[in-house]
SEMARNU-184031 format. One line per 8 residues: number of its first residue (from 1); their letters; for each residue x, y, z of C-alpha. Coordinates in steps of 0.1 Angstrom, whole numbers, always signed. Example, Ala and Ser with C-alpha at 12.3 -4.5 7.8 and 13.67 -1.06 7.14 Angstrom:
1 = AS = +123,-45,+78  +137,-11,+71
***
This chain:
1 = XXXXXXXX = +0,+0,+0  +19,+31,-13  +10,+66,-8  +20,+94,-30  +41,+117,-6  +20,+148,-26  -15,+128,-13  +1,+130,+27
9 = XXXXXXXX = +15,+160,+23  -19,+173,+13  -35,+154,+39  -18,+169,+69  -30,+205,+56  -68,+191,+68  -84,+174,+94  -111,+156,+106
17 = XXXXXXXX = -136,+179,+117  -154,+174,+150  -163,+206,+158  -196,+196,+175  -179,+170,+200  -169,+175,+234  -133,+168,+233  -111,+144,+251
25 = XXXXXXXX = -94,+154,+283  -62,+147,+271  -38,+173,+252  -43,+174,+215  -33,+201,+186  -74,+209,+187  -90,+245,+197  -119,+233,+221
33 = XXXXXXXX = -148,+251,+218  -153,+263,+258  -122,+285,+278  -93,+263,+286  -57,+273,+301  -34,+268,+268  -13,+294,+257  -37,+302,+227
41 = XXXXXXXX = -57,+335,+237  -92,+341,+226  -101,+375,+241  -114,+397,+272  -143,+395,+291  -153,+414,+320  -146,+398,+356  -175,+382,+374
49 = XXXXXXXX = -180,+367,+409  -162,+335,+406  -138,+338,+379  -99,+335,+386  -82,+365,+400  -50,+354,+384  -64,+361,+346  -71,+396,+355
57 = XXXXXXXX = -51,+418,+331  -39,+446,+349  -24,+460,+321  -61,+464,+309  -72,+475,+342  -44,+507,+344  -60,+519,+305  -97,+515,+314
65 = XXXXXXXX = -105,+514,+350  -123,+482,+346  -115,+449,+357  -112,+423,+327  -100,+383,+330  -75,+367,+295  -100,+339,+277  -81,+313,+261
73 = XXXXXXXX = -87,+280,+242  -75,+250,+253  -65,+222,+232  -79,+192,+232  -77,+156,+219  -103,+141,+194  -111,+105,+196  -112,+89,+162
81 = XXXXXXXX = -128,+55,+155  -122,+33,+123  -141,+3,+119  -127,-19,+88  -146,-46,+72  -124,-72,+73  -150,-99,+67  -148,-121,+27
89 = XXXXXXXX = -169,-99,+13  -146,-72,+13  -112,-89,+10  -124,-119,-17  -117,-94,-45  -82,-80,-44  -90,-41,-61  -116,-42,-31
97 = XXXXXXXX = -97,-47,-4  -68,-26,-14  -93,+1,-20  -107,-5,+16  -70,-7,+34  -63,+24,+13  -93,+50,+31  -86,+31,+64
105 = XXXXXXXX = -52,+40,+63  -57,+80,+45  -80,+83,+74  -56,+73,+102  -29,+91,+88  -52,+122,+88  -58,+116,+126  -26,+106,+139
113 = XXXXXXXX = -6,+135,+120  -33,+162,+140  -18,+150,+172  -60,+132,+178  -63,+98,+194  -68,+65,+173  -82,+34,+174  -85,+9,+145
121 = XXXXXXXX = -108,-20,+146  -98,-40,+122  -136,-63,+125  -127,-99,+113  -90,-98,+115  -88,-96,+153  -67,-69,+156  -68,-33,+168
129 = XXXXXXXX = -44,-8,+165  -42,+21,+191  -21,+50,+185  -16,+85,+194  +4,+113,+175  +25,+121,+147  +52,+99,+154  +26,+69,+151
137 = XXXXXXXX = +12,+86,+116  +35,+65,+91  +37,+32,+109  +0,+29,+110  +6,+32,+69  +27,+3,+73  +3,-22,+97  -25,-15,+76
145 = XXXXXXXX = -7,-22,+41  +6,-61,+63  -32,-66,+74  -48,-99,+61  -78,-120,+76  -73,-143,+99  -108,-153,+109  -130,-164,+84
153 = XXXXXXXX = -153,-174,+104  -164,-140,+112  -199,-136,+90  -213,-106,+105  -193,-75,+105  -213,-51,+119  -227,-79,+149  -189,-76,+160
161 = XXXXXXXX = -185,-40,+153  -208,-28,+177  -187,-52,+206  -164,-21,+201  -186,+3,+205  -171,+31,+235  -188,+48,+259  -171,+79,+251
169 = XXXXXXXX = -183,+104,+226  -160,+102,+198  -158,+99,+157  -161,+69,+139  -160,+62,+105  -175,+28,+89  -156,+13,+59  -179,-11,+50
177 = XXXXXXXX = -197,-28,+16  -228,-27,+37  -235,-61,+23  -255,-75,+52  -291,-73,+61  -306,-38,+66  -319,-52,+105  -282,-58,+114
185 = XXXXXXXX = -266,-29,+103  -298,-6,+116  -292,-21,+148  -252,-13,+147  -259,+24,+139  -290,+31,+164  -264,+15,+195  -238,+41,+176
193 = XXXXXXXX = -263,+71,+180  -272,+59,+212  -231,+64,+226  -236,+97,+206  -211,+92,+185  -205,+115,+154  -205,+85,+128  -197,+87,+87
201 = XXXXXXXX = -206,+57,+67  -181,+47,+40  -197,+21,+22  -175,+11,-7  -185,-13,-35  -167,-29,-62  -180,-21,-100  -187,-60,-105
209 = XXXXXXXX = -211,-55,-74  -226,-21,-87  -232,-36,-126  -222,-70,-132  -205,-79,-159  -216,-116,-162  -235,-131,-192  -250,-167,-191
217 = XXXXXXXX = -256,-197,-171  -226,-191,-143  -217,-203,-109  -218,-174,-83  -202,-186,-43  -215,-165,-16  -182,-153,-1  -195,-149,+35
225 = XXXXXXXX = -210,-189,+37  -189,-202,+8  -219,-214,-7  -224,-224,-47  -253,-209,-66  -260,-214,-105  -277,-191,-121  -287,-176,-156
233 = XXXXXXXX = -278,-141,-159  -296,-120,-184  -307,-87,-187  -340,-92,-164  -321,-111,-140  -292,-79,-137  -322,-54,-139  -335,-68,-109
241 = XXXXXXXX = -305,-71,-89  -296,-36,-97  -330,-24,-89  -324,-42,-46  -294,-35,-46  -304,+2,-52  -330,+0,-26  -309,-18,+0
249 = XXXXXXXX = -280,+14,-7  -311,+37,-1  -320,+22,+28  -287,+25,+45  -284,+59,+37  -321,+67,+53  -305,+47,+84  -276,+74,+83
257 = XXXXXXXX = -302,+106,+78  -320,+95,+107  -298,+97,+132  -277,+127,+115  -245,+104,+101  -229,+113,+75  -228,+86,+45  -207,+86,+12
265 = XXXXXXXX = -206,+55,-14  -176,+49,-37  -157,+24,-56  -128,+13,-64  -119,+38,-96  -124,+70,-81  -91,+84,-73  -88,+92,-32
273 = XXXXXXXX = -76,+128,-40  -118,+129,-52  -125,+107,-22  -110,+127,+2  -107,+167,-8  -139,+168,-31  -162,+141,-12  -152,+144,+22
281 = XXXXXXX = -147,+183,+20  -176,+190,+7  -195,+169,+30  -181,+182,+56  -160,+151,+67  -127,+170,+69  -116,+205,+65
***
């Protein structure tokens, strides 16, 4: 998995944006939104019963007569979580899963180099990956490009996903094919709006998967059960598929709506420089 050092370089000039989170308690490169004790001043305000004595400005005081306290923002952490497909359907096809280890690892890179916290679930490879700053931003690049599956027997990605869901509010992005039924993954996201988590749902789907490109009688295996299924495809038969596969998409992206996530689809051809600074940007994913 090779990045272009144009595409990092480029990354590190945004970040995630979590403006409407309360932030972590630990010390990040992030301007919280309420008075903190950094060194980054905001402004005055006048002195009221209660504030501390010891951000009076006295300098002010001599010019004005009045009594005025230093306001500064703190800076805070931001708690970023990535939850990876790792299950067959999204690592049977190579272009796929490169595709998928590709925004998993943008993404992380984006955190780590803005000093936030990470922590990649890596659902159906049984690993997680926790890091924390700049120093951590390239490794990451390097864990994610070694990841393969180890447990196949993992069906349901979104029934484990939601195992690591937090109890802190934080961000979490879904990179996902969403190829499950609409029950599970409605259940994953209400638990996820339920832990108030700010959530964006990647779902990303091969073009074989969007418009097939079979003709004939041909033998399909269902990667998640590894089950054979012969079938005639013909222009009815594709029509149709195209036509639930459609609504299911829809669907998920109601799901999303309702509980204010944000949701994106995209394949495997659109270059991430579209993904990330026309998609997500405009979106309002990163800035």
């Amino acid at each position: 998995m090779n990045f272009h050092s144009q595409f990092l370089a480029q990354l590190k000039r945004h970040r995630i944006n979590g403006a409407s989170l309360k932030m972590g308690h630990h010390k990040g490169s992030r301007l919280a939104t309420y008075q903190g004790s950094s060194l980054e001043f905001s402004d005055y305000q006048l002195y009221k019963l209660g504030d501390d004595v010891r951000q009076i400005d006295w300098n002010v005081y001599a010019r004005t007569e009045k009594v005025y306290i230093k306001r500064y923002l703190d800076e805070r952490e931001c708690k970023i979580h990535i939850y990876l497909d790792c299950t067959n359907s999204m690592v049977s096809e190579d272009r796929k899963w490169k595709r998928a280890k590709e925004l998993a690892g943008a993404l992380s890179f984006l955190a780590l180099s803005n000093d936030d916290r990470l922590t990649l679930h890596c659902v159906g490879a049984r690993k997680t990956f926790m890091k924390k700053g700049p120093r951590d931003a390239k490794s990451i690049l390097f864990d994610i490009g070694q990841l393969s599956p180890e447990s196949p027997g993992v069906t349901s990605f979104y029934g484990e996903m939601i195992k690591g869901v937090r109890n802190n509010r934080s961000i979490s992005f879904i990179i996902s094919d969403g190829m499950e039924p609409i029950s599970r993954i409605e259940d994953a996201l209400r638990r996820l709006s339920i832990k108030k988590e700010m959530t964006y749902f990647i779902q990303l789907l091969h073009e074989d998967e969007l418009s097939p490109s079979y003709e004939g009688d041909v033998k399909l295996i269902d990667s998640e059960k590894h089950q054979e299924v012969n079938v005639t495809l013909n222009r009815n038969v594709v029509d149709q598929y195209q036509k639930r596969l459609v609504e299911h998409n829809t669907m998920i992206e109601s799901l999303c709506k309702k509980w204010g996530f944000g949701y994106n689809r995209t394949n495997c051809l659109t270059p991430l420089n579209t993904v990330f600074f026309k998609d997500f940007k405009e979106n309002g994913w990163i800035r």
